[in-house]
Biopython code that builds the backbone (N, CA, C, O; Angstrom):
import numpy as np
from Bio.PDB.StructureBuilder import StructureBuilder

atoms = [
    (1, "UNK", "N", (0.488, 41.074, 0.903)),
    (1, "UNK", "CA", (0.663, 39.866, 1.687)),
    (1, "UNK", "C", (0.543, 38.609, 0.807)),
    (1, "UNK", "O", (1.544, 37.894, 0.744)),
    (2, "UNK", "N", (-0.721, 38.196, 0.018)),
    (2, "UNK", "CA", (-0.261, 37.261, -0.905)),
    (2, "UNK", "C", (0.450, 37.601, -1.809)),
    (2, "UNK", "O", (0.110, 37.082, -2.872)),
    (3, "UNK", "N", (1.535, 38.427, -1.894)),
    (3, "UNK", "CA", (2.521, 38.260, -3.077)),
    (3, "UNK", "C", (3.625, 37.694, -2.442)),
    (3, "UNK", "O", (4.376, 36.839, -2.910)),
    (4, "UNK", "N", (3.681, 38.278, -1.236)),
    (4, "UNK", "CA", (4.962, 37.479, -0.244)),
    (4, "UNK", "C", (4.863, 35.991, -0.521)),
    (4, "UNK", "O", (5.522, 35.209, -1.206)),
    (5, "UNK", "N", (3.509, 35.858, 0.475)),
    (5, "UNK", "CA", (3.383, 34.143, 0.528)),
    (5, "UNK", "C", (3.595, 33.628, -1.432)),
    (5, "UNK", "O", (4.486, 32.847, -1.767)),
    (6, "UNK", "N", (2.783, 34.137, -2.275)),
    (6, "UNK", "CA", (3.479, 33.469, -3.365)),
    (6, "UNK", "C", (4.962, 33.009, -3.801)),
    (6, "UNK", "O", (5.387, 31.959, -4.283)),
    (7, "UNK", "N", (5.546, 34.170, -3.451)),
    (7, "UNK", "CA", (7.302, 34.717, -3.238)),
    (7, "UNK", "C", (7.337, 33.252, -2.646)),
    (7, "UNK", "O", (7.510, 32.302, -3.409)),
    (8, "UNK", "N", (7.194, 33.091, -1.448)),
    (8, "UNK", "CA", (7.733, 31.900, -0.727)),
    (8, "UNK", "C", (7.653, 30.669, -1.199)),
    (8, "UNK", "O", (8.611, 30.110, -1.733)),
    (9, "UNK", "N", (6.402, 30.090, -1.032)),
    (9, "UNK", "CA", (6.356, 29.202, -2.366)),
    (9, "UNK", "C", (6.769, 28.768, -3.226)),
    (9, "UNK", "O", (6.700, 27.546, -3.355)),
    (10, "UNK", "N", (7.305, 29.459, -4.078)),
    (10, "UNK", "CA", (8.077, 29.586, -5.266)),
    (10, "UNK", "C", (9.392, 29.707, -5.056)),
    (10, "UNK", "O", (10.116, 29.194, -5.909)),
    (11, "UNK", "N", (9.997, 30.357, -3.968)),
    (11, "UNK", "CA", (11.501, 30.652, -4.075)),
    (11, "UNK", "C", (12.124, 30.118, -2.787)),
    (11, "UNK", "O", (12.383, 30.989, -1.957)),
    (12, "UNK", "N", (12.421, 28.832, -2.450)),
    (12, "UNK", "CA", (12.285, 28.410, -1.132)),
    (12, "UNK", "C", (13.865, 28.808, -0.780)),
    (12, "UNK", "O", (14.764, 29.096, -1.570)),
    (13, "UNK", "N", (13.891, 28.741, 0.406)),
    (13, "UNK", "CA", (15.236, 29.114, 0.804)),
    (13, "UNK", "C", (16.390, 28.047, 1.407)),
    (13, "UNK", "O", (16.407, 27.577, 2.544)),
    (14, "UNK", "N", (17.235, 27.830, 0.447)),
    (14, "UNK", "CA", (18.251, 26.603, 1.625)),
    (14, "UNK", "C", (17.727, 25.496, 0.411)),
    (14, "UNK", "O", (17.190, 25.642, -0.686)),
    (15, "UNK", "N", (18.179, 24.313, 1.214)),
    (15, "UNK", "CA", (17.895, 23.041, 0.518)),
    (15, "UNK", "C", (16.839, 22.790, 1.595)),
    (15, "UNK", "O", (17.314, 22.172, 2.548)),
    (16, "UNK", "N", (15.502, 23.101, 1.722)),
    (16, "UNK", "CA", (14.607, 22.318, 2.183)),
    (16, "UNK", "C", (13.852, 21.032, 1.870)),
    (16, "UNK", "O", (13.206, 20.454, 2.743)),
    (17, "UNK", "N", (13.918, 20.698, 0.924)),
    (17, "UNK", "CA", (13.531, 19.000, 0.413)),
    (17, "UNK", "C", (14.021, 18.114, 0.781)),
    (17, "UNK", "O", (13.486, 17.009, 0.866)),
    (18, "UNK", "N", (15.521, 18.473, 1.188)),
    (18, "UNK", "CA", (15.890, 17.159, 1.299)),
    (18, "UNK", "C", (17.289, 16.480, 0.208)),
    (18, "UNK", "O", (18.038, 15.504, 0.171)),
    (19, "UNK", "N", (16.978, 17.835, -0.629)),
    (19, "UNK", "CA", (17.881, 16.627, -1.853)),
    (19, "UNK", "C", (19.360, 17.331, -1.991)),
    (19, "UNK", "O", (19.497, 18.538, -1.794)),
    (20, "UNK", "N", (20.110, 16.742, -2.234)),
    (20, "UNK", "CA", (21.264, 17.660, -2.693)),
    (20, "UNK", "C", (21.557, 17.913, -4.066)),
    (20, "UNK", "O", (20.882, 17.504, -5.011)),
    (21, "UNK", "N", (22.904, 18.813, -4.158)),
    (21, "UNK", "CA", (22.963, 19.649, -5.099)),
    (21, "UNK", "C", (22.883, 18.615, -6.459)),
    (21, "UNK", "O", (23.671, 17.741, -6.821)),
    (22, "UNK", "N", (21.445, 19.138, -7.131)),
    (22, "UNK", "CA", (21.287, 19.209, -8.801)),
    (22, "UNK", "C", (20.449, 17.672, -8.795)),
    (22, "UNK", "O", (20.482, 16.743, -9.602)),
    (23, "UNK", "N", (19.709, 17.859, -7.533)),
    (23, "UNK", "CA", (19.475, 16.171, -7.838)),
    (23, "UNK", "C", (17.911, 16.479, -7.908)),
    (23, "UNK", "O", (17.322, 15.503, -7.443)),
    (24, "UNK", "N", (16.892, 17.611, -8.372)),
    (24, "UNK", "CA", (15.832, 18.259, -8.365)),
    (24, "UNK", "C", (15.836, 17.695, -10.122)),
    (24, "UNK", "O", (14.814, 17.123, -10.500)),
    (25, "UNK", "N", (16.752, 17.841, -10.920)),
    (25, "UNK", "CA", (17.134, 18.110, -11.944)),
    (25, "UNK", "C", (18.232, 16.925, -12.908)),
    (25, "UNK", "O", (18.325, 16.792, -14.128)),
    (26, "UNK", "N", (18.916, 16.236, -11.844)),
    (26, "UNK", "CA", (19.466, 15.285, -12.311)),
    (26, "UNK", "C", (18.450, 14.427, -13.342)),
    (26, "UNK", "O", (17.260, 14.735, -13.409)),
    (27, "UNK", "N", (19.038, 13.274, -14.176)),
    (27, "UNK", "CA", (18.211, 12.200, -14.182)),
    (27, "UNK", "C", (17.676, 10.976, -12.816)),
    (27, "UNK", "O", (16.607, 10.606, -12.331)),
    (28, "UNK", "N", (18.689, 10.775, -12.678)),
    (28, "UNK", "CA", (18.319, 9.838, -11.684)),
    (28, "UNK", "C", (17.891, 10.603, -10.604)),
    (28, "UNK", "O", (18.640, 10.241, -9.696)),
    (29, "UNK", "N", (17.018, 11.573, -10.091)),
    (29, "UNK", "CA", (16.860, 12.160, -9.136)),
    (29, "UNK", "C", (15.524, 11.859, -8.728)),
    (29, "UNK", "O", (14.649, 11.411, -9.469)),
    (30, "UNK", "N", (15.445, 12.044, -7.889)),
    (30, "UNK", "CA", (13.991, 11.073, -6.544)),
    (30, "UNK", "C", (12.810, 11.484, -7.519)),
    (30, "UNK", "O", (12.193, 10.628, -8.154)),
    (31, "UNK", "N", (12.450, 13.203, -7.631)),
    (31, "UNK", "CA", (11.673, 13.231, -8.683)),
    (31, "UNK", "C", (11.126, 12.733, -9.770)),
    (31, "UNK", "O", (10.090, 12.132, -10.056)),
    (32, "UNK", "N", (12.011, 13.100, -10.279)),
    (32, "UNK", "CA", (12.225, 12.363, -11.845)),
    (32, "UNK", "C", (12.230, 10.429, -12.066)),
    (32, "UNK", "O", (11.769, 9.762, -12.992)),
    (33, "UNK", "N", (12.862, 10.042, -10.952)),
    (33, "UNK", "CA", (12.212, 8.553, -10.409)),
    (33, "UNK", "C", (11.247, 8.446, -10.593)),
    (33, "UNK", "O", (10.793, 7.851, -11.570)),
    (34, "UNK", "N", (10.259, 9.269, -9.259)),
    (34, "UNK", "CA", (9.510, 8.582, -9.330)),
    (34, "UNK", "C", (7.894, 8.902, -10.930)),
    (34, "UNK", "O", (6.893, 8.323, -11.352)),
    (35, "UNK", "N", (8.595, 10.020, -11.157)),
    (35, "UNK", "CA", (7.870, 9.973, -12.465)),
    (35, "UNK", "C", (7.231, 8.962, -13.597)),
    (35, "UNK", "O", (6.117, 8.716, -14.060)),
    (36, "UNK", "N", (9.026, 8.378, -13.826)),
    (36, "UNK", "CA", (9.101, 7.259, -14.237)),
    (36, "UNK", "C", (8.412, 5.720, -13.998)),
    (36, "UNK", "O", (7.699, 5.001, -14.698)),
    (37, "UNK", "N", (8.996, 5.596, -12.654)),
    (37, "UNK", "CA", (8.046, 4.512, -11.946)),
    (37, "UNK", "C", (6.678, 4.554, -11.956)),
    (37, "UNK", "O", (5.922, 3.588, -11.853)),
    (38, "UNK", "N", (6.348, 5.861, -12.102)),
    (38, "UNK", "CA", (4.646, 6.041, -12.265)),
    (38, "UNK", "C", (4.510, 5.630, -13.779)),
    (38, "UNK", "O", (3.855, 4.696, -14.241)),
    (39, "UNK", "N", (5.101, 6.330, -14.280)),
    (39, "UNK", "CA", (4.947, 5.710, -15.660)),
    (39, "UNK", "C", (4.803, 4.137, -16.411)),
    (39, "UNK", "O", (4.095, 3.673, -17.305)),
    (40, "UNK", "N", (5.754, 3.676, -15.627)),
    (40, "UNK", "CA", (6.082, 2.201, -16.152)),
    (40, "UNK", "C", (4.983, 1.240, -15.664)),
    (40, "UNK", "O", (4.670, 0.137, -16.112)),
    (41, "UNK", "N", (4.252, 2.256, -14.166)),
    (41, "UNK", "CA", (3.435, 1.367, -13.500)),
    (41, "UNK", "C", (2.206, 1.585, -14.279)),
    (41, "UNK", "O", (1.402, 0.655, -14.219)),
    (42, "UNK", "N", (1.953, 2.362, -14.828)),
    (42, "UNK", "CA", (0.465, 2.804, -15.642)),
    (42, "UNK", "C", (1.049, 2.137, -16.819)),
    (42, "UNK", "O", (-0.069, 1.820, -17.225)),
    (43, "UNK", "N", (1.704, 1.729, -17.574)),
    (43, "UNK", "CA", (1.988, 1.017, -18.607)),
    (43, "UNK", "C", (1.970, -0.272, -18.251)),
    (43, "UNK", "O", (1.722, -0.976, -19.230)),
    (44, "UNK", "N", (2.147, -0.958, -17.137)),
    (44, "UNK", "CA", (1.711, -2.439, -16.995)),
    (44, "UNK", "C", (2.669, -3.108, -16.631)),
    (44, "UNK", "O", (2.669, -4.304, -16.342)),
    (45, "UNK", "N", (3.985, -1.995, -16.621)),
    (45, "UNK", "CA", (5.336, -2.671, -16.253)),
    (45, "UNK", "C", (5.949, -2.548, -14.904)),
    (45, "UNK", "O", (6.982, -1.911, -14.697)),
    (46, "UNK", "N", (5.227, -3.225, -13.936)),
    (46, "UNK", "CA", (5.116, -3.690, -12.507)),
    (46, "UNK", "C", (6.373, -3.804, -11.984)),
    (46, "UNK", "O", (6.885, -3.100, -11.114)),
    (47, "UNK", "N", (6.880, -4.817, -12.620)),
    (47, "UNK", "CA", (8.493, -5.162, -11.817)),
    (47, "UNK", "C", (9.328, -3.953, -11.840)),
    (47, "UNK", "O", (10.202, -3.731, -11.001)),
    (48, "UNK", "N", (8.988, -3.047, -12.986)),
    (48, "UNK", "CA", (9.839, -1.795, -13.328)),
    (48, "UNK", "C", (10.221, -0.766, -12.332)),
    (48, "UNK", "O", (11.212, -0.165, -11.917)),
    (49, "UNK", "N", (8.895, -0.867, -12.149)),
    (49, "UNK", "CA", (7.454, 0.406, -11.433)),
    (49, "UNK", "C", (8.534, 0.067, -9.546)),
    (49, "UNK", "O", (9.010, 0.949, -8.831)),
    (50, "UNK", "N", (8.577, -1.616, -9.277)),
    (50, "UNK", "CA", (8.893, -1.661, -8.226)),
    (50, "UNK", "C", (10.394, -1.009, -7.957)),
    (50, "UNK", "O", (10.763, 0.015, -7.382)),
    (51, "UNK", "N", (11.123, -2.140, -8.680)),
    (51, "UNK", "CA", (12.167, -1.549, -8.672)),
    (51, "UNK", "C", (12.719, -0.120, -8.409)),
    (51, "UNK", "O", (13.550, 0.195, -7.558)),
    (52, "UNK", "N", (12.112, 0.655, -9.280)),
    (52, "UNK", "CA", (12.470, 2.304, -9.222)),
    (52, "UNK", "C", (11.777, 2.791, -7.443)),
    (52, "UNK", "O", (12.348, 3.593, -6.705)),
    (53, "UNK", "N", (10.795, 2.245, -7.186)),
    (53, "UNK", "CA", (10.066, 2.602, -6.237)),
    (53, "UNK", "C", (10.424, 2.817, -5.082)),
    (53, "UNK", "O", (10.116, 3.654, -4.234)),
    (54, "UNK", "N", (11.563, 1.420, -5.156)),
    (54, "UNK", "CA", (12.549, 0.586, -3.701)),
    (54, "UNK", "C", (13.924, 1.456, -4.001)),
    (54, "UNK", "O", (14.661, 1.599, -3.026)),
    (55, "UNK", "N", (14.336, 2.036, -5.217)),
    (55, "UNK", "CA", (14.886, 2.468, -5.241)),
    (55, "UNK", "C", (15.145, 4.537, -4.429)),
    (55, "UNK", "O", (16.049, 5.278, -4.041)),
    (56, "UNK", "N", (14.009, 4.532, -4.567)),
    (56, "UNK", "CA", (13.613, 5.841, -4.063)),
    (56, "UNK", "C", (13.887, 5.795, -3.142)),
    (56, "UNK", "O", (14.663, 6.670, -2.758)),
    (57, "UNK", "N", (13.375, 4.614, -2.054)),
    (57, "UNK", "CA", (13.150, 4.526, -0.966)),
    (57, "UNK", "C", (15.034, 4.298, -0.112)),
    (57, "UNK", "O", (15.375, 4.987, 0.850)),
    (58, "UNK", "N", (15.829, 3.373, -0.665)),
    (58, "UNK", "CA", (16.594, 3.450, -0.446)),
    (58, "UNK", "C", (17.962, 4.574, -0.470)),
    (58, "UNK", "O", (18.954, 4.696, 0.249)),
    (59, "UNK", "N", (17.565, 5.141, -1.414)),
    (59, "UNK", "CA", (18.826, 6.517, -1.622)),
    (59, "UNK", "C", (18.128, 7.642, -1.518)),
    (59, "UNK", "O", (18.839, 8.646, -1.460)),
    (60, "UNK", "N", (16.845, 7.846, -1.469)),
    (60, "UNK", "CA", (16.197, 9.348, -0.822)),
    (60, "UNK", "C", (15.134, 8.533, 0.081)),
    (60, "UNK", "O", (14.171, 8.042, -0.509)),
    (61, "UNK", "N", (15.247, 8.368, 1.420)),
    (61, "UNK", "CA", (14.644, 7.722, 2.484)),
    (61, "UNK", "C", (13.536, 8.858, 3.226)),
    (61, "UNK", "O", (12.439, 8.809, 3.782)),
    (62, "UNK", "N", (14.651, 9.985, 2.827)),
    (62, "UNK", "CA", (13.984, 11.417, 3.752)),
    (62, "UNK", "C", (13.291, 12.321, 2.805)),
    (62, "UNK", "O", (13.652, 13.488, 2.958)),
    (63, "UNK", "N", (12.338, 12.131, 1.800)),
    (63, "UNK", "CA", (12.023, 13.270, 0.792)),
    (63, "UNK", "C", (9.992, 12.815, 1.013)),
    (63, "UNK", "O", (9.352, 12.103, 1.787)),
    (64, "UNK", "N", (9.817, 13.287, 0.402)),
    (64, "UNK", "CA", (8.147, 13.565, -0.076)),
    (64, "UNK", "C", (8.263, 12.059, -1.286)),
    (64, "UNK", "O", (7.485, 11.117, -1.131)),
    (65, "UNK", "N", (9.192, 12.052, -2.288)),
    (65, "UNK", "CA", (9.019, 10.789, -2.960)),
    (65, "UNK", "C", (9.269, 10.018, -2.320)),
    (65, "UNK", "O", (8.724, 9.031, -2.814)),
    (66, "UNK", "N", (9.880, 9.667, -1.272)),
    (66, "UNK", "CA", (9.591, 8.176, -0.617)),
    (66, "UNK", "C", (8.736, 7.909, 0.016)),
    (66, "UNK", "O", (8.270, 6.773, 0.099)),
    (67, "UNK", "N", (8.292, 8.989, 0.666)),
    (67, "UNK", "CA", (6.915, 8.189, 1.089)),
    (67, "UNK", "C", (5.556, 8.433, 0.183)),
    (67, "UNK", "O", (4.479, 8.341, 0.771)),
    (68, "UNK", "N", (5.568, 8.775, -1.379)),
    (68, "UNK", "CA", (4.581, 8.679, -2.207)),
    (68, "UNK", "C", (5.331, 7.207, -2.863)),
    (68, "UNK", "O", (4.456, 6.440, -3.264)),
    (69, "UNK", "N", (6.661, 6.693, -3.040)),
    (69, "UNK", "CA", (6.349, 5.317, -3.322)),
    (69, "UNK", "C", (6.767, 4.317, -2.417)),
    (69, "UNK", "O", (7.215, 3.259, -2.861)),
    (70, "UNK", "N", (6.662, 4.551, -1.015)),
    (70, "UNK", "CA", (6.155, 3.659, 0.209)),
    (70, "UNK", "C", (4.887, 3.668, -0.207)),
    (70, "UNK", "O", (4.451, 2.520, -0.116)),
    (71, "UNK", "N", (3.888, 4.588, -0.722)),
    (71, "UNK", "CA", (2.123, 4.182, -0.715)),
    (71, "UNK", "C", (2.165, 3.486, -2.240)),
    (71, "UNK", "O", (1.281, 2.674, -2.517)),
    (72, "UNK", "N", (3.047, 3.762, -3.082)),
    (72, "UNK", "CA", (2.440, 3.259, -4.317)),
    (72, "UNK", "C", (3.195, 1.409, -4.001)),
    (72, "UNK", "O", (2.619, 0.377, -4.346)),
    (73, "UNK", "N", (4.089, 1.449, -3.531)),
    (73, "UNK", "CA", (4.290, -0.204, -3.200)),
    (73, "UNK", "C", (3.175, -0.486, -2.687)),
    (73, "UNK", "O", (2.364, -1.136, -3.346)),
    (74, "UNK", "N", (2.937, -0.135, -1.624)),
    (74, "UNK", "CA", (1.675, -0.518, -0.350)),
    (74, "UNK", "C", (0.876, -0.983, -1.570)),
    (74, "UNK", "O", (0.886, -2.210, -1.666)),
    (75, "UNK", "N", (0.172, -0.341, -2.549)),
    (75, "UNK", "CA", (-1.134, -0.275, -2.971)),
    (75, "UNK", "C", (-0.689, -1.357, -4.451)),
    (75, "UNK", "O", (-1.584, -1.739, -5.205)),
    (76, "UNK", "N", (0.605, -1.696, -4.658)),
    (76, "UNK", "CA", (0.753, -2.697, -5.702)),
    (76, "UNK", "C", (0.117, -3.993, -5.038)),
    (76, "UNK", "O", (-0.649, -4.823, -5.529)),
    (77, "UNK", "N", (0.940, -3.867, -3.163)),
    (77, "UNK", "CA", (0.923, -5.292, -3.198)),
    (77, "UNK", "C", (-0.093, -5.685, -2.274)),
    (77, "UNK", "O", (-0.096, -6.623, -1.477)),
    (78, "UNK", "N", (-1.132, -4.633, -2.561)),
    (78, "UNK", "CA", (-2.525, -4.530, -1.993)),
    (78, "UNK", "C", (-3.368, -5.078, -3.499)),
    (78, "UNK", "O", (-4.311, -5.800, -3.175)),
    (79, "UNK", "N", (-3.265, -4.925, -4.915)),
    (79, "UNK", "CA", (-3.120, -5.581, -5.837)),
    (79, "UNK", "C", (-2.615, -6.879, -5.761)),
    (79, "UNK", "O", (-3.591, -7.600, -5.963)),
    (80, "UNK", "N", (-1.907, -7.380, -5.632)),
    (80, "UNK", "CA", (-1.224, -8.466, -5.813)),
    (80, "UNK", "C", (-2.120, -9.112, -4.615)),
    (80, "UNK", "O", (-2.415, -10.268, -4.919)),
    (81, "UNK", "N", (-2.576, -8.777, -3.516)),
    (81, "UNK", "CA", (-3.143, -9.646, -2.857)),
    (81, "UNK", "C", (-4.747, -9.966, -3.558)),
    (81, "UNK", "O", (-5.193, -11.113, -3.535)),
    (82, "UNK", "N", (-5.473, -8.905, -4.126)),
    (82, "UNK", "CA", (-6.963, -9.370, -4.820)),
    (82, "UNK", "C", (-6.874, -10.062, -5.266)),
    (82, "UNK", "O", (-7.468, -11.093, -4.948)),
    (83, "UNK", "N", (-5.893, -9.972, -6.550)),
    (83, "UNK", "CA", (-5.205, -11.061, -7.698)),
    (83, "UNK", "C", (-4.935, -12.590, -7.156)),
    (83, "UNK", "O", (-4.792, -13.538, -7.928)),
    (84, "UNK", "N", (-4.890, -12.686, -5.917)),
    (84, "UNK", "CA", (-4.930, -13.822, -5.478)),
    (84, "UNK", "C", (-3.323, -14.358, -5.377)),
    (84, "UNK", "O", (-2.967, -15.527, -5.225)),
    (85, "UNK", "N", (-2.201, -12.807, -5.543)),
    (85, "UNK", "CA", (-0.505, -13.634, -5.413)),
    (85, "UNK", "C", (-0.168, -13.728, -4.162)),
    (85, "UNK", "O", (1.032, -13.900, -3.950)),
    (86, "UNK", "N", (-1.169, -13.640, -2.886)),
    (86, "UNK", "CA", (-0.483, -14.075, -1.683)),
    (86, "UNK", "C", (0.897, -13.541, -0.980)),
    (86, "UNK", "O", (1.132, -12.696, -0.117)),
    (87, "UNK", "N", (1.914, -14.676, -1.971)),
    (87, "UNK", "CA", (2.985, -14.950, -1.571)),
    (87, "UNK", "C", (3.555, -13.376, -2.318)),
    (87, "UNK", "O", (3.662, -12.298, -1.734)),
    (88, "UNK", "N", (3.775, -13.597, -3.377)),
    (88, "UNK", "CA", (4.342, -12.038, -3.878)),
    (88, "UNK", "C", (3.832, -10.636, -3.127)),
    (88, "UNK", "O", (4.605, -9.679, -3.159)),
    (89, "UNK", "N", (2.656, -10.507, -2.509)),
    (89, "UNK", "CA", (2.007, -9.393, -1.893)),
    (89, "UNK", "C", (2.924, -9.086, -0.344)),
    (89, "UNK", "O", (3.510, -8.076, 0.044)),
    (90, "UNK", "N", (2.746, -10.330, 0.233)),
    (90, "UNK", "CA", (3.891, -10.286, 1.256)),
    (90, "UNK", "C", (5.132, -10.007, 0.911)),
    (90, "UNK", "O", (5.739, -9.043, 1.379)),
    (91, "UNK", "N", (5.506, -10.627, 0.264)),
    (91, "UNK", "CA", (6.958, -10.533, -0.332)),
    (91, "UNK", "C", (7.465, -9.421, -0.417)),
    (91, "UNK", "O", (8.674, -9.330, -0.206)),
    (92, "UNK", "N", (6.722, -8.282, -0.740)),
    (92, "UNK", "CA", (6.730, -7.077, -1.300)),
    (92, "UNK", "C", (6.664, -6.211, 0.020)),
    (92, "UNK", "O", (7.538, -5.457, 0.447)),
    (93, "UNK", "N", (5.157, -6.550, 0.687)),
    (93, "UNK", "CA", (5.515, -5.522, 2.147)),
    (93, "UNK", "C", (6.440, -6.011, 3.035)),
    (93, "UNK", "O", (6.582, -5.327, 4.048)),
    (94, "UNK", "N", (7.357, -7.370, 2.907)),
    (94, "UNK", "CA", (8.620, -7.348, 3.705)),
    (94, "UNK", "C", (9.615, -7.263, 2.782)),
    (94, "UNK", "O", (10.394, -8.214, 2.719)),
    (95, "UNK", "N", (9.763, -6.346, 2.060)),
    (95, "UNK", "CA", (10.896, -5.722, 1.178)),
    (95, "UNK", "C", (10.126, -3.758, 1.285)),
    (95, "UNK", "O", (10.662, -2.679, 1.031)),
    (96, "UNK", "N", (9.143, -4.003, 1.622)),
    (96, "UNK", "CA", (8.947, -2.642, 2.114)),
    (96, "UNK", "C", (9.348, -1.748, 3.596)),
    (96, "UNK", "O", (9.797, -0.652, 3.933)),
    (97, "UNK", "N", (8.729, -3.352, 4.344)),
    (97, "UNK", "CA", (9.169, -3.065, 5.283)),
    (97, "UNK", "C", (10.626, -2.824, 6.264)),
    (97, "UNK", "O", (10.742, -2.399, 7.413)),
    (98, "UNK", "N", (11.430, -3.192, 5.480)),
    (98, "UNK", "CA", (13.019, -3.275, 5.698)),
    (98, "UNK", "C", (13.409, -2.430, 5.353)),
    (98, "UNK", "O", (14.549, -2.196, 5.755)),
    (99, "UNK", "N", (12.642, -1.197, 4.206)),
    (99, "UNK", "CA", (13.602, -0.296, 4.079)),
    (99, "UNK", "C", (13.315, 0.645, 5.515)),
    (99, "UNK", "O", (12.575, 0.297, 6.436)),
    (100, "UNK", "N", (14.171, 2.031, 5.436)),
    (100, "UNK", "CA", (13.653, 3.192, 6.574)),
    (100, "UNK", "C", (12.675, 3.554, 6.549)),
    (100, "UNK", "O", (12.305, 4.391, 7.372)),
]
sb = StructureBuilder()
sb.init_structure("model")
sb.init_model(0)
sb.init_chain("A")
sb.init_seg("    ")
for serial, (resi, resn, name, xyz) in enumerate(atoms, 1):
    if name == "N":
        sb.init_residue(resn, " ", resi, " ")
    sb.init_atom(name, np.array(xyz, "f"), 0.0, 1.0, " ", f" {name:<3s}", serial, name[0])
structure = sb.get_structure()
């Protein structure tokens, strides 16, 4: 029985994610996005970090990475509000909020 459930796990059936063909694997693929965006954001490069983020959000709306960078926006411009940018913090959750 846990070899099945491992089996499953591992070998899913169909396109269940969400993504289409080769985009697990592409470059530009939601994954691999948001990798990046994590990256750029732990390097200090914010605007980068957003960009890719909004980008997720807009061309994979329906996956597991958009709503891990729906929270990593949330929590920039939950930053940006300590920091005292106000105006940019909003700015940001109504450019969040407009996407799906």
């Amino acid at each position: 029985m846990l070899q099945r459930r491992r089996t499953m796990l591992l070998a899913p059936e169909g396109n269940q994610g969400g993504y289409g063909p080769g985009e697990m694997t592409s470059p530009s693929g939601p994954f691999k996005l948001l990798n990046l965006a994590n990256e750029f954001e732990r390097a200090g490069v914010t605007t980068y970090s957003i960009d890719l983020y909004t980008k997720i959000l807009d061309k994979y709306p329906d996956t597991f990475e958009a709503v891990a960078a729906r929270l990593a926006l949330f929590l920039i411009a939950n930053r940006y509000e300590n920091e005292g940018k106000k105006e940019t913090a909003i700015s940001l959750i109504r450019r969040i909020s407009t996407q799906k």
